[in-house]
N, C-alpha and C positions, 0 to 999 in steps of 0.2 A: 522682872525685867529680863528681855532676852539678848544674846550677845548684838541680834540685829536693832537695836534701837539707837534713834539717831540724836547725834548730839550737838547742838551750836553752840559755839561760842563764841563773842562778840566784846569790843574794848571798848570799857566806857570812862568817860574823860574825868578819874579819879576818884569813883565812887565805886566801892564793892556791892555786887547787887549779891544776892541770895538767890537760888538757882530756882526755879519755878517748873514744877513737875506737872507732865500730863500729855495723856487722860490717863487719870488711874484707874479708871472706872471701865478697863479694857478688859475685855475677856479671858487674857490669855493671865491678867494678874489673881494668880489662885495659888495655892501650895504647889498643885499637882504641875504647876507649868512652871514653878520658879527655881532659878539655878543660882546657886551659888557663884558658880565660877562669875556669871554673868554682872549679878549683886559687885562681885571685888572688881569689876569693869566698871563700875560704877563710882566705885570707890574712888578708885584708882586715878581717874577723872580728876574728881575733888581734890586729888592729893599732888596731880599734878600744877593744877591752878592755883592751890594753895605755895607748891615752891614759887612758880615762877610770878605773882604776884610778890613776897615777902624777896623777891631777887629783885634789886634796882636799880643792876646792871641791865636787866633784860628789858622791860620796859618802864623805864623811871615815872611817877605821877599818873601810870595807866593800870586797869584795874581789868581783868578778864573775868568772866561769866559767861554762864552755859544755859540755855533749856534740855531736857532730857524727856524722849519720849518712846512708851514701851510700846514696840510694833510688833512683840507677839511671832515675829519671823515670820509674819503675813505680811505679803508684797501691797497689799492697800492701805494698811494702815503707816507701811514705809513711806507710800506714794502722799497720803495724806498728811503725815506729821511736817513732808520736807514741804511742801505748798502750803501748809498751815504756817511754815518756819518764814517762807519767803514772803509771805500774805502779810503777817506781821498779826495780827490778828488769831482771835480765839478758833475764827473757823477759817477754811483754804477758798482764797479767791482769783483762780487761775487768771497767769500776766497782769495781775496787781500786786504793786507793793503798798502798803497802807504802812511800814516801821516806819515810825517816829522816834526822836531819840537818837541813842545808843545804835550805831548799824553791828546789822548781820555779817560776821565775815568768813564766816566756810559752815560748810555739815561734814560732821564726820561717822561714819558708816555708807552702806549696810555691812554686814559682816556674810550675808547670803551672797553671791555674787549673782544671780539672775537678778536681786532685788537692784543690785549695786548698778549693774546694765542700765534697766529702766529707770532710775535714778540720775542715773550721768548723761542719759540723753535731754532729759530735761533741763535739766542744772545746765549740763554744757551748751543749752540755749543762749541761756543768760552769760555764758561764761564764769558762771559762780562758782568754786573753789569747791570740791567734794574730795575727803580724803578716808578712805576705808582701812580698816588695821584687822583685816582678815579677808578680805576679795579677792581668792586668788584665778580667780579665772583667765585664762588666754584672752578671750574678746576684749577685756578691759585694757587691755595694752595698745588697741585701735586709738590716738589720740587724736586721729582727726574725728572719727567718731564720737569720741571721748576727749574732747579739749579738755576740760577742767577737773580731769578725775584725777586721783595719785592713790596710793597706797602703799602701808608699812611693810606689806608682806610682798614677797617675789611674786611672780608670773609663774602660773600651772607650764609655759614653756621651759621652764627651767625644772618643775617639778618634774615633769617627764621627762627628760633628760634623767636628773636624776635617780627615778626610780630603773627604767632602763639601763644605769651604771649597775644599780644594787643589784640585778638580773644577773645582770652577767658576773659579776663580782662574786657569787655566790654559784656561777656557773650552771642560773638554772635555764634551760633553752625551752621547756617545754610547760608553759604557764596559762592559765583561767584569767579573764578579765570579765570582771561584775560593777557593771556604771550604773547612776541615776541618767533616767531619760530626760536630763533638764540640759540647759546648755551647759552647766557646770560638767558634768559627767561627762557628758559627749565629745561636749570639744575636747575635756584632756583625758579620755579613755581614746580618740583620736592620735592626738601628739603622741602620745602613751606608744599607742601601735606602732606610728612609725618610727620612734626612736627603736622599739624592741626589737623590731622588723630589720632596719639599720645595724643593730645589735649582733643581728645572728641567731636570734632567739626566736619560736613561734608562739604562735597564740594557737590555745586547744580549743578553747570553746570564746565567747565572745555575750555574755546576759545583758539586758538593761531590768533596772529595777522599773516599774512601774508607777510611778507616784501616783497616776491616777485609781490600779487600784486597790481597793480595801488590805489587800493580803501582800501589796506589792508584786505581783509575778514569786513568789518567795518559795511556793511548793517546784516548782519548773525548775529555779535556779537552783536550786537543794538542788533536787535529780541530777541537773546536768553535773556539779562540783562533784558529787558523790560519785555515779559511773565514770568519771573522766579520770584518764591517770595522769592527768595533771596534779602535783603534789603541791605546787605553788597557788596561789590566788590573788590578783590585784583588786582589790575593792578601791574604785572611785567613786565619792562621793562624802556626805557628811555622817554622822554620827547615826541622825534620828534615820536616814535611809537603811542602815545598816541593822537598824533592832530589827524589824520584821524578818532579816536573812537570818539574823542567827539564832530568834526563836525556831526559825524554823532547821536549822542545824541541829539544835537540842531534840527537836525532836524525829527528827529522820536520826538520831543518832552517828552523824558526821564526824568521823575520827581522821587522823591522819593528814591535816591537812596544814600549811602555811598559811595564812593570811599576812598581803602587805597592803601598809594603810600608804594612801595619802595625806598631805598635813590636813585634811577635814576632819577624821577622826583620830587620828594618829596617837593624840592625846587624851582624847574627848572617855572622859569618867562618867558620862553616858552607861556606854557600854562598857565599863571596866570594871561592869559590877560582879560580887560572886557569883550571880547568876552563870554568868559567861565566861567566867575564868578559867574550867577545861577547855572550852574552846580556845579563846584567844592569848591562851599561853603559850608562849613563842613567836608570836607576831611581832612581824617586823616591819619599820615604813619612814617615811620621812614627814617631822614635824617642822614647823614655823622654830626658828633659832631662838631657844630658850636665852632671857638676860632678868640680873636683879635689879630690883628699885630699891635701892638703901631708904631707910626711915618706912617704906610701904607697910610693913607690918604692922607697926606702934601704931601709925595712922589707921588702920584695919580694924584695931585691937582698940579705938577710942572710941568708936560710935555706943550710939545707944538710942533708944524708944523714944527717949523724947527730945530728940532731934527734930527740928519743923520741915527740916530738909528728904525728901525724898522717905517724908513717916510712915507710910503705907506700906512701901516695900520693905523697909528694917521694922518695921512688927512682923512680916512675915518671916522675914527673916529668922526674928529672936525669936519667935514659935518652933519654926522649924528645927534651930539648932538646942536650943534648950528643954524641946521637949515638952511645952509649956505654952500657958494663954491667957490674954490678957482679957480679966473677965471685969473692969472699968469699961471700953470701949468695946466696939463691938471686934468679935473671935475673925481675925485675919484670915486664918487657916482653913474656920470652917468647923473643927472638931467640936464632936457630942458627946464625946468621953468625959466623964464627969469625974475621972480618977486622974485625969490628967492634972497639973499640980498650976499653982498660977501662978504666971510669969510676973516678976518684981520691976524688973529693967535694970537692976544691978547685979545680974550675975555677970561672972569673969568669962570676957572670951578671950583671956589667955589661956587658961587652963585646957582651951579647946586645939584640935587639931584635926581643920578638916578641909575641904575646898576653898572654904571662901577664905582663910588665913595663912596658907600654903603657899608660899612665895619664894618655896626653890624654884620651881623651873615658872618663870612664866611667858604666855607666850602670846595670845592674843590681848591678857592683859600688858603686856610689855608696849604690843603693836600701837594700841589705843595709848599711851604712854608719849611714845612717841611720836604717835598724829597731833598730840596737843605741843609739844615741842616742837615741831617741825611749825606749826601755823605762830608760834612764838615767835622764832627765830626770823619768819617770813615777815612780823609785823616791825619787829624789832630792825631790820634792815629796811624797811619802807621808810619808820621814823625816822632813823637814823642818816639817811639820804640828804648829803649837802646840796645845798643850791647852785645850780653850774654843776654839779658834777652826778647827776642823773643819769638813768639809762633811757628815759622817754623821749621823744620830739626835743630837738637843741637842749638837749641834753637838763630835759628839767624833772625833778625830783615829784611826790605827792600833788597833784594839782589845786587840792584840797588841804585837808588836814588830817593826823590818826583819826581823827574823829567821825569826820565824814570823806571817806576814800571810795576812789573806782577799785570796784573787785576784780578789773581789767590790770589793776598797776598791783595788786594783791597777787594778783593770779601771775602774774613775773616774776616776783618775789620767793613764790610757792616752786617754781621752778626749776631757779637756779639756788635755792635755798642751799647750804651746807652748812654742817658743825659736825663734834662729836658727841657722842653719850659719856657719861661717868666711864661707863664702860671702857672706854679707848673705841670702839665702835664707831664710823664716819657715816654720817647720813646725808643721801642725797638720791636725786631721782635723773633718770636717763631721759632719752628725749621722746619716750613711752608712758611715764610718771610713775616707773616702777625703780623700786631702789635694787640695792645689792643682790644679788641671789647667793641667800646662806642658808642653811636647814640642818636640823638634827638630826642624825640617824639613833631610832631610841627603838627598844625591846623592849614587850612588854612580858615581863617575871612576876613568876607569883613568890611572896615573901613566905617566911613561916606562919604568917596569920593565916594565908590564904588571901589576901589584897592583892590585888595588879599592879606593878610596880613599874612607871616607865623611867628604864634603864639606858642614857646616854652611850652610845657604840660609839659613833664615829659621827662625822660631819660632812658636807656637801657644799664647798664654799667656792661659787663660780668666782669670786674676786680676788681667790688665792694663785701664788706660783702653778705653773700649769704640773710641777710632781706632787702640791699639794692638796689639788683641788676635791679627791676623794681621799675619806683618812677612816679607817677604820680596826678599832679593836675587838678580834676576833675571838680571843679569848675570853670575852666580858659576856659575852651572847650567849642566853640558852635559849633552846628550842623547845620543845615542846617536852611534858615531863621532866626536864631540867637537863635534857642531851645538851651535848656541846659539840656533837657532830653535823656538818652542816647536811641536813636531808636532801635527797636526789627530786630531782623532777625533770624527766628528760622524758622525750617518748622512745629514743633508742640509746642503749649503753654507750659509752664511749666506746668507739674503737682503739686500743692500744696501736703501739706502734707496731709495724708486720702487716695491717692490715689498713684498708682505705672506707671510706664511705660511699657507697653506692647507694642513689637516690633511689624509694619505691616508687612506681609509678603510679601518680594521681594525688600524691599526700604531700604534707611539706616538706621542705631542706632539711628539719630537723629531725624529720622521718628517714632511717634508711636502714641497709645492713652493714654488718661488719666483713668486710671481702678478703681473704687473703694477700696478700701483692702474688702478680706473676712469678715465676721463675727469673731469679737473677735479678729483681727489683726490692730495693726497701722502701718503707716509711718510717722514718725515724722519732716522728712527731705522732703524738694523741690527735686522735680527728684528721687523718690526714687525708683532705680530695683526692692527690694523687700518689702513687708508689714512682719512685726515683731507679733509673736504672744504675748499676755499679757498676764501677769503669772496668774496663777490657781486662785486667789483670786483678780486679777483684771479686768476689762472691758473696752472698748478703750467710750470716751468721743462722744458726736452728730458726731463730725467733724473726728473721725476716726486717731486723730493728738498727742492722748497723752492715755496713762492708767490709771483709775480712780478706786480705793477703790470699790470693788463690793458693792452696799446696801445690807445688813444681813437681811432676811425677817423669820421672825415667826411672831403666830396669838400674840399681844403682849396684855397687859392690857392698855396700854397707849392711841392704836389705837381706832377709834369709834367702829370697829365690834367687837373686843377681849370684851371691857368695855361693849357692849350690852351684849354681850353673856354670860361674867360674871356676871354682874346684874340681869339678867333671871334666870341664874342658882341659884343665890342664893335668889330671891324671888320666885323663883318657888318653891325649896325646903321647905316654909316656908308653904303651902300650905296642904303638907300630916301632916305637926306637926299640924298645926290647925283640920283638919278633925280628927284627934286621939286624939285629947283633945275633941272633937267633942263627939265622941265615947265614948267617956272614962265618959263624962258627960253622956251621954244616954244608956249606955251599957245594964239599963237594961229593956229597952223598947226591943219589939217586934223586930221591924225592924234591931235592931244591933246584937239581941239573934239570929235569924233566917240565920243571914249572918256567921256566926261562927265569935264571938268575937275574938279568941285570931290569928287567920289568917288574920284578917283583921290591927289586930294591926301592926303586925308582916307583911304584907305588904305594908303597910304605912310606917313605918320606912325605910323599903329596898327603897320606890320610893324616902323618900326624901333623901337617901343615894345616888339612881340613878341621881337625879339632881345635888347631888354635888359633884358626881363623872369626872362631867365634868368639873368643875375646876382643874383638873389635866392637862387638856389638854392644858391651856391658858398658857401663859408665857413662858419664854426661854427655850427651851428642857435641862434637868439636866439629870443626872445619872440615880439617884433615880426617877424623875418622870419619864424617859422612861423607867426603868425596870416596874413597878408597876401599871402602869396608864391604859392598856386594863387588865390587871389579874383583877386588883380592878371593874374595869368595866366589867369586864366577872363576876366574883364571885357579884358583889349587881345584876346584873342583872340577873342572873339565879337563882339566892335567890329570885328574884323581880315574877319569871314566874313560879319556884316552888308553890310557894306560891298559886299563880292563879290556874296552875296545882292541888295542892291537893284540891283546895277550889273547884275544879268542879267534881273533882274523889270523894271527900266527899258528893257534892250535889247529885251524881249517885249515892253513893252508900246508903246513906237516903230515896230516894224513892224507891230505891229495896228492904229496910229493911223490909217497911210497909207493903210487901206482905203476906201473910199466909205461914207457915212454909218456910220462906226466912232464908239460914244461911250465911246470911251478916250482919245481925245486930252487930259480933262482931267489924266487921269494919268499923265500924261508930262513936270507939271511938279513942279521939282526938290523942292519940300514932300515930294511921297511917298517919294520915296531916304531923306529924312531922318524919316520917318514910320517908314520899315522897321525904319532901323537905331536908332530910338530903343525901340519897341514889342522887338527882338532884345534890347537892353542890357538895358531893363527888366525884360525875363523872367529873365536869367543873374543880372543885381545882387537881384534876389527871394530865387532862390535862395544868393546867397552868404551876402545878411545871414541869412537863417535860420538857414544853417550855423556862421556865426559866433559867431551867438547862442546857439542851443542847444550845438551843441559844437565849439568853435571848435581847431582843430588848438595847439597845444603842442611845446615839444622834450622830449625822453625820454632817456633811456640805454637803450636795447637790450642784451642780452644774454641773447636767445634765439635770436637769427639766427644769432648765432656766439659760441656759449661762451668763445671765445678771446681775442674783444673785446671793446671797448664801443663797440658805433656811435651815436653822438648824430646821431640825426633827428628830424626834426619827424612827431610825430605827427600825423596828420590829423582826429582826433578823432573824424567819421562817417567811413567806408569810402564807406556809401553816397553822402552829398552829396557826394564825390569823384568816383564816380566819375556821381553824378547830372549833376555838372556838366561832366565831360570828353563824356558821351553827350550832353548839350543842344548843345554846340559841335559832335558827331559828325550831330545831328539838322539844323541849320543847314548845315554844308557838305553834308550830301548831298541837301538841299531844292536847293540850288546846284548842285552837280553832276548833279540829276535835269535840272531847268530849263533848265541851260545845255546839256547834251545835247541837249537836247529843239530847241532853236533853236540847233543849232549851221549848220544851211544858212540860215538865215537869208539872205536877199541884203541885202547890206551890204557898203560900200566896207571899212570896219573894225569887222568882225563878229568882238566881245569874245568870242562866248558859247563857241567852239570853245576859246579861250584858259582862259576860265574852265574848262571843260569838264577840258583836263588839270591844272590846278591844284591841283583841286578832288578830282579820280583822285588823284596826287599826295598830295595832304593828307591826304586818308582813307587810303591806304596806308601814312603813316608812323604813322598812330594807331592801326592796329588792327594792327600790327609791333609797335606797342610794349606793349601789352598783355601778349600774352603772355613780353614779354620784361621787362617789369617783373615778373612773377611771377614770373620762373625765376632775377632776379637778385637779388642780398642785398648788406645795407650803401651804401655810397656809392656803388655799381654802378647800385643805384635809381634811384638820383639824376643821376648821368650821362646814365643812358638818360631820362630825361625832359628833362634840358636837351639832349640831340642829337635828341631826336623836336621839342623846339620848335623851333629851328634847322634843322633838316631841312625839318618844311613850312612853317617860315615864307622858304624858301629855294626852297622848291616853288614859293609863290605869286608870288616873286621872279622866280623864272626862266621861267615859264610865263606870267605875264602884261603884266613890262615888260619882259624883254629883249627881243620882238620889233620892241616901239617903238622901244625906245631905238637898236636896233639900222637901224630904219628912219631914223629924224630924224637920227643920225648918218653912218650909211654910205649910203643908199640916200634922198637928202632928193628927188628926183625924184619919189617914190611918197608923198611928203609935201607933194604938190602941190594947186591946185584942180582944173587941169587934167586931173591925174591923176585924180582923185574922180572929176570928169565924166565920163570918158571910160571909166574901169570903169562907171560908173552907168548909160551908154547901152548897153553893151554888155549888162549885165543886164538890160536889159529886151528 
């Protein structure tokens, strides 16, 4: 008997019939075609009509009975048994009924759902009551199509659903679909798609099995699984579809790969032979919700050979499982072995443990269980229907009797039927005639024997809390070889965070590269489409994965260069106050009288004013020091070059004095030095306040010199009156440097103007160095190079114009004589 054989059962007024089997005489009943599992569907049957008969709660004085007919899982001999069942008669006489008696009040199967299809179109002619406990097809859920069909098991709508969770759940995006080309396959290798599609996940390749032929398409769909780096595989479809694939796996020698079942094979000991058990170890899928029948076993464990009920197939049975043949009647099985041993009909089938008495988990035997309860409960509420208080026309109950009823007021019944199972479990059907959607999630593990063990993970219960509706133990699962790591099947790596996914062109979503984020952008998330820019005052970390506090960059006092620079600046400074104490003690020798005393003081002070002008520069950009910090350094430094300036205008105009009726002598005295360098300052201080006024420099935050930072510098506010005022100080020293060239032979005992002359080369050297070196540098580099170009020629003017003195008054005081003067003086002329 195969799972697709169909069953009626029908209430007769107090009389237990005996179940009447046929045809047996059907082709598919042989050893080679008989299942076990099927057999304890059988059973199972018997065992349920046995409770609910000996229950007199459920229908009191009414007696239930069955036909049972093996269809071989051929769709004619289905079509035939159910028109043979309505016919009432031995043989099928389409739109006749000839029952007499006892009426027919539902079929239960097929368990094929194409079979179940063509079945329910028929049936739901008549409106006659069809309920399946294994159909799980999508179309069957059409009830206008399909008025009178129901079934124990969900909807392949929901299967797809959930196998599409388990996808993702296991995070695999890049997966194989292998369908039978029947309706079964198609429509939910369909659903299938677009739940996965929906999902996020792609499909790599896409096979249909071939039922038509011989080999199934089996050598092709091998190929493609094999070359394809899809690591996953959904096989849709049933058990017997699947042997031809994975013969041909064994021999293409196919490693490496997943296989997920749907509830068609999921369970099915078919395939869970050792043959295949390095294949299909690790496979994972969703089954029909395994539940127990208390008392099922004992009942299981009492049959025997000479039962009158259903004898044909428990002989074959008892051959198969014993090993053995019963050589009184004729050999069931077939066997010629003549060593085979003879079957008695009292051996123990407790001692046994195999398919047919194996009642942990069951599942289409559970369904078929339940199909006979549910038409129980449906008859039991028809009886039980007071008068006046109906659901039919004015409200009236059975028109008829239990005995002879419309399958019309049956089939309402069937509908809105509810109760629970032993279980706690509620059954009832939706306005589709599909019940709850609940499912196993089950592994299959190979044990120490080498058996295929399917191993409950987790569940799939649409009727749970919407946190509990997917549950799984992840720990429990092995994979393949006995890993407990969940295998990859992607077609491109995860991108880590740092990096985005960019689509290839032509391939799917799930195809792409892994891109860096731009500059100044993170991704902080796995798989991320886009990289995130970080806010104005942040910068993204090495790894591109988070935003980091920009580092605040100015030239600081704390850093080594800030702490040199200001150290310089402020021992350099100390340098012109020494040389004007210097002066100040020798002032009235020769060599200090000749250089113009009170000009030399007076630019001594300014240079050490210029060295410690550059302390303005160091430290955190303020307010006050960016408005004030180049004015102050425009204003001591053109004070600084003033100075120079009249001390070389003064040395021209001294030796032009000496000439015969010269009338320059008036300008030789000291008012005009100070005439110069007042008329100098006033021109630079002009320009400052204007700049100050219209746009007077400020501190900023930058961060566009360097994305990475933030440099706080002083804005300068004009470019131009910056660099208006560095060229007025560039315009002044080189008036200086022309002039003092110009009289650098001068005859003079201490002829300044050659002194000034390199001072002045010098000076200008460092400022037009720094030009382009301020433009090439960024951040507090800037900054740097402008306090070393002050210091630089305020170091120029230092060393070129008092070291020669100082170097004379102290080491050489003999050339700091009058004597000395004189006597160069005669010699000059």
């Amino acid at each position: 008997m195969e799972t697709g054989g169909e069953n009626e059962i029908w209430p007769d007024g107090g009389v237990m019939h005996g179940g009447t089997l046929g045809p047996i005489s059907s082709p598919c009943t042989s050893a080679t075609e008989f299942r076990f599992e099927n057999f304890q569907l059988f059973q199972a049957l018997r065992f349920a009509l046995e409770e609910i008969n000996k229950n007199a709660e459920i229908l009191p004085n009414i007696t239930l009975g069955f036909r049972a007919y093996d269809t071989c899982s051929l769709l004619q001999y289905d079509l035939e048994g159910a028109l043979q069942m309505l016919t009432g008669l031995d043989r099928h006489i389409p739109n006749y009924r000839c029952l007499t008696g006892v009426p027919l009040s539902s079929i239960i199967g097929s368990s094929i759902s194409a079979n179940s299809a063509l079945l329910a179109s028929v049936l739901g002619i008549y409106k006659f009551p069809q309920i399946s406990h294994f159909s799980a097809s999508a179309i069957l859920s059409d009830h206008i199509r399909f008025p009178s069909f129901f079934r124990t098991v969900p909807s392949d709508i929901f299967q797809s659903k959930g196998l599409a969770h388990l996808v993702v759940y296991f995070r695999w995006t890049w997966v194989g679909l292998v369908a039978a080309d029947n309706d079964y396959g198609q429509l939910g290798v369909q659903l299938l798609l677009q739940e996965i599609v929906k999902a996020g996940a792609c499909v790599a390749f896409s096979e249909n099995i071939l039922t038509s032929y011989p080999d199934r398409n089996a050598p092709h769909i091998v190929k493609t699984i094999k070359t394809s780096t899809a690591k996953v595989v959904i096989v849709y479809g049933t058990s017997l579809d699947l042997v031809p694939i994975l013969n041909e796996m064994a021999k293409q020698n196919v490693t490496g790969k997943v296989l997920v079942a749907n509830a068609g094979w999921s369970t099915s000991t078919v395939v869970s032979s050792e043959k295949f058990s390095a294949l299909l170890s690790g496979t994972i899928g969703l089954a029909i919700q395994s539940g127990t029948i208390p008392g099922l076993k004992q009942f299981l464990n009492t049959i025997n050979p000479s039962m009158s009920l259903g004898r044909a197939w428990t002989k074959i049975f008892w051959e198969l499982t014993f090993n053995c043949r019963f050589i009184s009647d004729k050999n069931e099985t077939g066997s010629l072995d003549t060593n085979v041993k003879e079957c008695s009909g009292s051996e123990n089938l407790e001692s046994l443990q195999n398919a047919y008495n194996d009642v942990s988990h069951l599942r289409p035997t559970y369904g078929m269980y339940t199909a006979v309860l549910v038409l129980a409960n449906a008859l039991r509420d028809l009886n039980n229907c007071k008068k006046g208080e109906g659901p039919f026309s004015k409200r009236l109950c059975n028109l008829l009797t239990i005995i002879f009823f419309s399958v019309l007021q049956l089939l309402y019944y069937i509908k809105n039927v509810r109760f629970r199972l032993n279980s706690g479990k509620e059954v009832y059907f939706d306005e589709n005639g599909d019940p709850p959607a609940v499912y196993d999630i089950v592994n299959w593990q190979l044990s120490p024997s080498g058996d295929i063990k399917f191993v409950k993970v987790g569940s799939y219960d649409m009727a749970a809390p919407p946190g509990n509706i997917f549950t799984m133990n992840t720990s429990s699962i092995r994979w393949s070889s006995g890993e407990t790591q969940v295998p990859m099947s992607v077609c491109s790596q995860r991108c880590q965070p740092g990096f985005w996914k960019a689509a290839r062109r032509g391939e799917p979503v799930c195809c792409y590269d892994c891109v860096p984020c731009p500059q100044g952008e993170i991704s902080n998330q796995t798989d991320s489409f886009t990289c995130i820019k970080c806010p104005w005052d942040m910068w993204p970390n090495p790894e591109k994965s988070s935003c980091l506090p920009k580092p605040i960059e100015y030239l600081s006092y704390e850093e080594p260069l800030g702490t040199t620079l200001a150290c310089t600046s402020t021992i350099s400074s100390l340098v012109p106050v020494i040389i004007l104490k210097l002066f100040v003690h020798f002032k009235v020798t020769p060599i200090v009288k000749a250089n113009n005393y009170s000009l030399s003081c007076l630019l001594l002070l300014s240079l050490s004013f210029c060295f410690l002008c550059s302390l303005m520069f160091i430290g955190s950009p303020k307010s006050e020091n960016c408005l004030v910090r180049q004015a102050a350094f425009g204003m001591v430094f053109s004070l600084c070059v003033s100075c120079i300036l009249a001390k070389t205008i003064m040395v021209v105009f001294a030796f032009m004095a000496t000439k015969p009726d010269s009338n320059l002598k008036k300008w030789t005295s000291p008012w005009v030095s100070y005439m110069i360098i007042s008329i100098c300052l006033l021109l630079q201080l002009i320009l400052c306040i204007t700049w100050l006024s219209l746009e007077a420099p400020f501190p900023e935050q930058n961060i566009e010199t360097q994305p990475r930072l933030i440099i706080l510098q002083c804005n300068e506010g004009s470019p131009t009156a910056f660099w208006c005022m560095l060229g007025y100080l560039g315009l002044l020293a080189t008036i200086s440097f022309v002039v003092a060239f110009l009289a650098r032979r001068l005859p003079d005992s201490f002829n300044e103007a050659k002194y000034i002359t390199f001072s002045m080369l010098a000076f200008l050297s460092v400022w037009v160095s720094y030009i382009p070196a301020s433009l090439s540098s960024q951040g507090k580099y800037t900054v740097a190079m402008e306090v070393f170009a002050i210091l630089a020629s305020s170091w120029a003017i230092v060393l070129c114009m008092f070291v020669p003195k100082c170097f004379i008054i102290l080491f050489r005081p003999s050339m700091n004589s009058r004597e000395y003067v004189m006597k160069k003086g005669q010699n000059m002329k």
